[in-house]
Structure formats: structure tokens, C-alpha cells
One Martini backbone bead per residue (centre of mass of N, CA, C, O) as a GRO file, in nm:
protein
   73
    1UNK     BB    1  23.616   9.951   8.619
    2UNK     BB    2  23.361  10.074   8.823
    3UNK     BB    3  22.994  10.012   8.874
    4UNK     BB    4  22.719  10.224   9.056
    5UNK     BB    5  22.360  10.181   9.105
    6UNK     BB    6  22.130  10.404   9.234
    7UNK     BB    7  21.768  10.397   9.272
    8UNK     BB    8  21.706  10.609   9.495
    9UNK     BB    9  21.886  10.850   9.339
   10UNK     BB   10  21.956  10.788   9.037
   11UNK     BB   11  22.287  10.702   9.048
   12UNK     BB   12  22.579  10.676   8.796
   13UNK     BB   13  22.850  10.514   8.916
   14UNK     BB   14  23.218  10.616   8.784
   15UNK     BB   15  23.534  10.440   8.812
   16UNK     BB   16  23.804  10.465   8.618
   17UNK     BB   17  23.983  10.550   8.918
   18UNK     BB   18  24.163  10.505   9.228
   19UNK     BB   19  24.225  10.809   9.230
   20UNK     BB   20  24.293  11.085   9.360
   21UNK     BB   21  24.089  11.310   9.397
   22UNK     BB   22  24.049  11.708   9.411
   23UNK     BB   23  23.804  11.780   9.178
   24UNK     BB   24  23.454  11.908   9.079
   25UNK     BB   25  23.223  11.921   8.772
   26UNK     BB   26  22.949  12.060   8.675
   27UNK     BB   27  22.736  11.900   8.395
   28UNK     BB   28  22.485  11.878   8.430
   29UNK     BB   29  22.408  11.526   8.474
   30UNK     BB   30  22.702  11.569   8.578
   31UNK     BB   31  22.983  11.457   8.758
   32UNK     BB   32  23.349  11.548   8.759
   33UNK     BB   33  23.639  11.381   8.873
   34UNK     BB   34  23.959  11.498   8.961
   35UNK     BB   35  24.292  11.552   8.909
   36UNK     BB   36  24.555  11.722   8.952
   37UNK     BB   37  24.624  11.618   8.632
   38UNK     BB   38  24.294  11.642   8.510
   39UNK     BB   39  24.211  11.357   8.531
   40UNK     BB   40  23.975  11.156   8.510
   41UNK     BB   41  23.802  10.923   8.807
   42UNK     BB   42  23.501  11.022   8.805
   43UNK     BB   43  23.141  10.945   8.739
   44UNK     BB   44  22.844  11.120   8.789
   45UNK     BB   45  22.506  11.017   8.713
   46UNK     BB   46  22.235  11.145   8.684
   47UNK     BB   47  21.930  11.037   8.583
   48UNK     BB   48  22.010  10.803   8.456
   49UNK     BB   49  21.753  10.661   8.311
   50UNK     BB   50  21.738  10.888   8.100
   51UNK     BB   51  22.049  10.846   8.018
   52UNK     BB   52  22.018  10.567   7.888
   53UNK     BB   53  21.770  10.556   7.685
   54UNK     BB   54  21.902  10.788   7.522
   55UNK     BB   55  22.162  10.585   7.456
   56UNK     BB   56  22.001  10.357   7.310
   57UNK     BB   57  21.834  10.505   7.112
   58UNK     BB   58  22.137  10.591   6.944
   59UNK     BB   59  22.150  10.340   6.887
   60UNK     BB   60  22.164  10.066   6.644
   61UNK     BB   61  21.910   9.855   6.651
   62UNK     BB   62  22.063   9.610   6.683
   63UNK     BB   63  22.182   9.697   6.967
   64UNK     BB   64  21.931   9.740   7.110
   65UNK     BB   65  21.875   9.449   7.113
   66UNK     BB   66  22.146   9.312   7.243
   67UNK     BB   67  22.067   9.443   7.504
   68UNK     BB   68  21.816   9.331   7.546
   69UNK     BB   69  21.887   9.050   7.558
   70UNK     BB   70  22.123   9.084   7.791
   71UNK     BB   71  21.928   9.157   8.010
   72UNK     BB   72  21.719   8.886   7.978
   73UNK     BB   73  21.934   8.671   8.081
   0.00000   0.00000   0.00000
């Protein structure tokens, strides 16, 4: 699994698999690429900032202390 994010469109690509996708659906701040096999292989974050923030925020807060310590590091 690969992430790439690109600070200046805000979108955090994630590559699943390295297969070749067929076709792909936008779900709100989503875009996800599917195989012949209806398989995700790609998903874009749009908003990405946004989109960590808050699933940050549902973590329990021993975890978001853990993830912000090794952010810091």
C-alpha cells in the first residue's frame, strides 16, 4: 500500500493494489477506483486536511496524543 499527498490540490492518494483500475465513483470528499472485479485498487481523499482532522478527533485521545508524539518526532 502506497500514500501519496499532494499539499497544493489537498488530496491524499491511496493505492491499495497495483492493479490496473477499470472504472471509479465519486462518494462526497471520495473517489474510489475499482477493478473488472468491482476490487478497490485507488482511493483519493479530497479535503484530505479536513478529512484527517476529523478522523483524528474520533479517536481516543491516548491515540491522537500518540499519533501527534510521533508526528513530532
Amino acid at each position: 500500500m502506497e500514500y501519496k499527498y499532494d499539499p497544493e490540490s489537498n488530496i491524499l492518494s491511496i493505492a491499495i493494489s497495483n492493479k490496473q483500475f477499470d472504472y471509479a465513483e465519486e462518494m462526497g470528499d471520495f473517489i474510489v477506483h475499482f477493478d473488472k472485479k468491482k476490487k478497490t485498487v485507488y482511493i483519493e481523499i479530497l479535503n484530505a486536511n479536513t478529512f484527517i482532522k476529523k478522523a483524528v478527533i474520533a479517536l481516543p485521545k491516548k491515540t491522537q496524543k500518540s499519533i501527534a508524539g510521533s508526528l513530532l518526532t
